[in-house]
matplotlib code that plots the C-alpha trace (Angstrom):
import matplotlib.pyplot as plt

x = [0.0, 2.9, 5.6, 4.0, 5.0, 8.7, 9.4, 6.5, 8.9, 11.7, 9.0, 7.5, 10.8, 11.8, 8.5, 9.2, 12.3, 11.9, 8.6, 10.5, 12.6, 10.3, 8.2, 11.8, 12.2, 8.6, 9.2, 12.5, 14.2, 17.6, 20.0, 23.9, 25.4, 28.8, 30.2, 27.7, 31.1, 31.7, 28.2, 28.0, 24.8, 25.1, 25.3, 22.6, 22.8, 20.9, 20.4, 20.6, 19.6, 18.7, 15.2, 14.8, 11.4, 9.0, 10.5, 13.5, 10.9, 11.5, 15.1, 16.3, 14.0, 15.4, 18.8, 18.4, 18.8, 18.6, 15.4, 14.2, 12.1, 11.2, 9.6, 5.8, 3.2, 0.4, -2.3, -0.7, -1.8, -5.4, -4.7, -5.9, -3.3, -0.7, -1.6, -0.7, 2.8, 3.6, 2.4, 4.2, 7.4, 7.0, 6.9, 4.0, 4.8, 2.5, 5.4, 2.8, 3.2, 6.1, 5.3, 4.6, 8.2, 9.5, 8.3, 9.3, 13.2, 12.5, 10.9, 13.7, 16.6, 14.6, 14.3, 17.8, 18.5, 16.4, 18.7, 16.4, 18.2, 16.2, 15.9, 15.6, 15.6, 17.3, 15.7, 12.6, 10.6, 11.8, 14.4, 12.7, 15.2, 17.9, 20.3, 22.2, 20.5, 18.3, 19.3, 19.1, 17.0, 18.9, 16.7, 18.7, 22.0, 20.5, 19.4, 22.6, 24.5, 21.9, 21.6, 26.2, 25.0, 27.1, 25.5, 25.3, 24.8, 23.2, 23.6, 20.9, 21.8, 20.4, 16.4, 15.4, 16.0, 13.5, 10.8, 10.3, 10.0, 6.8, 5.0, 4.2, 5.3, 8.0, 10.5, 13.0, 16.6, 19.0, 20.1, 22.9, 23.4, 26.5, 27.1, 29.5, 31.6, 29.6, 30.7, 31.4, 29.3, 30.5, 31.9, 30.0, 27.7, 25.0, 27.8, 29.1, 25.5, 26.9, 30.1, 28.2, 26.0, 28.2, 30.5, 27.4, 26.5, 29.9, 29.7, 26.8, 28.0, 31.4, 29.0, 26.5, 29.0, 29.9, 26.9, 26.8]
y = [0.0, 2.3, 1.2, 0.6, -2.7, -1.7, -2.8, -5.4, -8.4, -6.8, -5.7, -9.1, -11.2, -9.2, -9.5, -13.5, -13.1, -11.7, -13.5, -16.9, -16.1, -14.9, -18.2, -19.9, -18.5, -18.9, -23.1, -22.1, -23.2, -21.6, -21.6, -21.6, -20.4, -21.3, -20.0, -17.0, -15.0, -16.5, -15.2, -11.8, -9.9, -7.7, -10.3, -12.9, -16.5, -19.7, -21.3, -24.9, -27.0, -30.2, -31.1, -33.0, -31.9, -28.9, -26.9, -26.6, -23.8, -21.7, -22.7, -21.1, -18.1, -17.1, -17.6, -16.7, -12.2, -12.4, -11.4, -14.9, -16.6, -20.5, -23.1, -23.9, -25.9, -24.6, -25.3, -23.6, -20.4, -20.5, -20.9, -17.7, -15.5, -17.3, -18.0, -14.3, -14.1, -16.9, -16.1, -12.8, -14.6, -18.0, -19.2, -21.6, -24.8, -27.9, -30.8, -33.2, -31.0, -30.7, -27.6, -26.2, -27.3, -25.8, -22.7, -22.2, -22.2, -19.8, -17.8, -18.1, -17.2, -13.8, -13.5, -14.3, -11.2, -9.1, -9.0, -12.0, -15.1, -18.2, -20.8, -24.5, -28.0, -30.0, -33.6, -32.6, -33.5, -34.5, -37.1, -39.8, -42.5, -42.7, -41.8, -38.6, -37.1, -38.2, -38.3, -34.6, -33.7, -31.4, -28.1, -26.0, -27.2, -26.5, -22.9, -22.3, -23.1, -21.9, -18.6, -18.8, -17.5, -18.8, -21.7, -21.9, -25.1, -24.3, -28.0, -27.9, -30.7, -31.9, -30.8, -34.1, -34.0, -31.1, -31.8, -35.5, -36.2, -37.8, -35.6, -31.9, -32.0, -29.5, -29.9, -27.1, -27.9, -26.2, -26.8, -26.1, -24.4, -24.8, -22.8, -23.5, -21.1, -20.2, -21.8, -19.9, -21.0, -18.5, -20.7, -24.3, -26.0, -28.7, -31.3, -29.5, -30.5, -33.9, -32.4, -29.5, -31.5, -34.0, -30.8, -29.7, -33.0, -33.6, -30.2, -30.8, -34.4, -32.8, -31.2, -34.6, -37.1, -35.1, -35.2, -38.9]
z = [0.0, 0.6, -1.4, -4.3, -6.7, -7.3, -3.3, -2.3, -3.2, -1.0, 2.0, 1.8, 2.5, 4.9, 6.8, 6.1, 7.6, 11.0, 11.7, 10.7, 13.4, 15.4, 15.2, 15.8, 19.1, 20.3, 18.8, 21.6, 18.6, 18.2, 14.9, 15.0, 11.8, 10.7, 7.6, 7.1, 6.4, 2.8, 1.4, -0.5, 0.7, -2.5, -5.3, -6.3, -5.8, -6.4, -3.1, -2.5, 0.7, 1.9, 3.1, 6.1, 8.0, 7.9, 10.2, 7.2, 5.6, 8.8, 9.2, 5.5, 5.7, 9.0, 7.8, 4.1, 3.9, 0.3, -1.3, -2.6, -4.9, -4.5, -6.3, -4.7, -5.6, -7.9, -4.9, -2.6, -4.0, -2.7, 0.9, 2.4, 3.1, 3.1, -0.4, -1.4, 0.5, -1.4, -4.8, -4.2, -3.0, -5.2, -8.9, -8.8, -10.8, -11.8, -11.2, -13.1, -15.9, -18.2, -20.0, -16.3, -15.1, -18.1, -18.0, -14.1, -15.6, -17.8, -15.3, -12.2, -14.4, -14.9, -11.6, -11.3, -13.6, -11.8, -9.1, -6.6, -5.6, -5.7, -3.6, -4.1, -2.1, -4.9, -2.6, -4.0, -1.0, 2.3, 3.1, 4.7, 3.7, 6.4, 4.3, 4.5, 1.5, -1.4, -4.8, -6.2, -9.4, -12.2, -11.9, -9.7, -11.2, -14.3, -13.4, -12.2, -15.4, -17.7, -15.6, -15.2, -10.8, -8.6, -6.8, -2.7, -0.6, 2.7, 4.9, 8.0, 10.3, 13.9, 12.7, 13.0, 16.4, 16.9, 14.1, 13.5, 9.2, 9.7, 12.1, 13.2, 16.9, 17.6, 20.7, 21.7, 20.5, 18.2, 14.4, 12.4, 9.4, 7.7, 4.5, 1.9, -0.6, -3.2, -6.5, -9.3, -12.6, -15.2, -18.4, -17.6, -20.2, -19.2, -19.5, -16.4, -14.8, -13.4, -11.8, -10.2, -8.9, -7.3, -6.2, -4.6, -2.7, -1.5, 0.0, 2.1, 2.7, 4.2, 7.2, 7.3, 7.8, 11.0, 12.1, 12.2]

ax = plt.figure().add_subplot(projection="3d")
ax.plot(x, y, z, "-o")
ax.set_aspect("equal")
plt.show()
């Protein structure tokens, strides 16, 4: 109402931002950051991390201070209020459809050159295996190389701990969030796809394995 459309995107995140943490601390759910250091607040980036439970929505936008855009599902759109802040924030995508899926690239590498980061869990859904991390789907690797942004992997571990996979039940406790360099993209092709994405993993892997 005040800013007109040129600053909604920015007013919104940062709204999403503060009340993430704000719901953090009333969850007595606290973050420790490690590696914040090695992330540029003033360029743009495609954000990677993995997805262990629910609470990992509140996790990144607490930690995440880059204006973002994420993948959501099409649906999600018509939940009252909620539905707005995320149609504002998201790039609604049919996953059943191709053509859908296809035009979501198109649209996140112009946000990407709008100056907003974008944010992706490359799991796809949550890991519910028991193994470190799922196997990872090409579209954020592919964004990245198609877009030549520097790509970021953000590793959240001890969450399970706090918000079980399978339920909503929330217990106090504190999580990590381990972020890695970012990795520079500028000069890779799609056959660079399979070594970014393995880069990527064994980034996140690094953190996991100490996790145990």
């Amino acid at each position: 109402l005040f800013t007109g459309k040129k600053y909604v995107r920015q007013c919104i995140w940062i709204n999403c931002h503060y009340l993430c943490n704000f719901l953090l601390k009333m969850y007595f759910v606290s973050i420790k950051e490690y590696g914040k250091e090695l992330i540029d607040p003033s360029k743009t980036y495609v954000f990677v991390a993995n997805h262990l439970t629910q609470l990992d929505i509140l996790i990144t936008g607490a930690t995440v201070t880059h204006p973002v855009s994420f993948l959501a599902k099409a649906e999600i759109k018509y939940i009252p209020f909620f539905g707005y802040m995320t149609k504002m924030l998201a790039i609604m995508v049919d996953r059943k459809n191709k053509e859908s899926r296809e035009k979501s690239i198109k649209y996140m590498i112009a946000e990407l050159n709008k100056g907003y980061s974008i944010l992706i869990y490359p799991e796809g859904t949550r890991n519910r295996t028991g193994m470190p991390l799922k196997e990872f789907k090409d579209g954020a690797f592919k964004l990245a190389i198609m877009s030549q942004m520097p790509i970021v992997a953000q590793t959240l571990i001890g969450v399970k701990e706090i918000n079980n996979p399978e339920g909503i039940q929330l217990f106090p406790g504190r999580a990590e969030v381990h972020w890695s360099a970012p990795i520079e993209t500028k000069g890779m092709t799609l056959a660079d796809l399979p070594a970014l994405e393995e880069r990527v993993k064994g980034e996140m892997l690094k953190f996991l394995s100490k996790d145990g």
